[in-house]
C-alpha positions as CSV (number, residue, x, y, z in Angstrom):
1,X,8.3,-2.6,16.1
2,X,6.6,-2.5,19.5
3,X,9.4,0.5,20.3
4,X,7.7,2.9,18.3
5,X,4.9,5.2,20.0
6,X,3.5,5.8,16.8
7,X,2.9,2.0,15.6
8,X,0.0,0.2,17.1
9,X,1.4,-2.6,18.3
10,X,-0.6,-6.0,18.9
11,X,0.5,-8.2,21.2
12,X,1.7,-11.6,20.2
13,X,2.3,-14.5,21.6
14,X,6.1,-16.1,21.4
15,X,6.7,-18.8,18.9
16,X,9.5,-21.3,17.9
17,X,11.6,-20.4,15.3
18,X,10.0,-23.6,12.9
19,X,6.5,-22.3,13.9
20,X,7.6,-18.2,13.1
21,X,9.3,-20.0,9.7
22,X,6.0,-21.7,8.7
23,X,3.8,-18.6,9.5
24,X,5.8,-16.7,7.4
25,X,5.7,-19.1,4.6
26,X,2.0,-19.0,4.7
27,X,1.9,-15.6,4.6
28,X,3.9,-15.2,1.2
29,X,2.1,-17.8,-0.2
30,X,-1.3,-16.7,0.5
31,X,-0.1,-13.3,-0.2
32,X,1.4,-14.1,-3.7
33,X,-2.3,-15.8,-4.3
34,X,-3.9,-13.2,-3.8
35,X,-1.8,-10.6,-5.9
36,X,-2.0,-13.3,-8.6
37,X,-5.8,-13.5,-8.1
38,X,-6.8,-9.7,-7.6
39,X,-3.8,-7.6,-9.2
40,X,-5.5,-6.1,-11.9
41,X,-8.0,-4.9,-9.6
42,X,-5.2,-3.8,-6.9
43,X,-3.7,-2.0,-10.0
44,X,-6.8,-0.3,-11.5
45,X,-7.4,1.0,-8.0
46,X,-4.1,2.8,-7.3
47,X,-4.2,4.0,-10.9
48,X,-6.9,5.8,-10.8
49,X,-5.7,7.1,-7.3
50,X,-2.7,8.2,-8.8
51,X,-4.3,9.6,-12.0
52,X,-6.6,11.7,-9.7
53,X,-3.3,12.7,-7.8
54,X,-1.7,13.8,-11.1
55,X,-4.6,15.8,-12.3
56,X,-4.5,19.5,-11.0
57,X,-6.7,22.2,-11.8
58,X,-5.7,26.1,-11.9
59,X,-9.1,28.0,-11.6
60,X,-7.2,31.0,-10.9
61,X,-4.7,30.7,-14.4
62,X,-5.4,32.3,-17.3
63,X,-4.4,30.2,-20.3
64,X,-3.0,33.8,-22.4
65,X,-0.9,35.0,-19.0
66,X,2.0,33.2,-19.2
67,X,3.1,31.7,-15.7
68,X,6.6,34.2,-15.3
C-alpha cells in the first residue's frame, strides 16, 4: 500500500502476527456493529446520492423534437 504515490500512507508501527490477527478481528466486529446499527441511514444516504446521480435534466431538449 505504502508503494503507491497516490495513497497517503500512515505510518505504522510493526506488530506480531496474534496482535495484527486480533486488530483485525476488532475491526470486523466493530465494523459489522456499526453496519447493523446505522445501515439504514448508510443506505438512505447513498440512495439519495445515487437518485440525484440518476436524475438528469435536458434544458436544451424539446419534448416534440425527437432525439435522431
Amino acid at each position: 500500500m505504502c508503494s503507491d504515490p497516490s495513497y497517503p500512507c500512515v505510518p505504522l508501527r510493526p506488530l506480531s502476527d496474534e496482535a495484527a490477527v486480533e486488530i483485525l478481528d476488532f475491526l470486523q466486529v466493530f465494523t459489522n456493529d456499526f453496519e447493523n446499527r446505522y445501515g439504514n441511514q448508510i443506505r438512505r444516504y447513498y440512495d439519495s446520492r445515487s437518485r440525484h446521480n440518476i436524475l438528469q435534466t435536458n434544458p436544451a431538449g424539446n419534448a416534440h423534437d425527437p432525439p435522431f
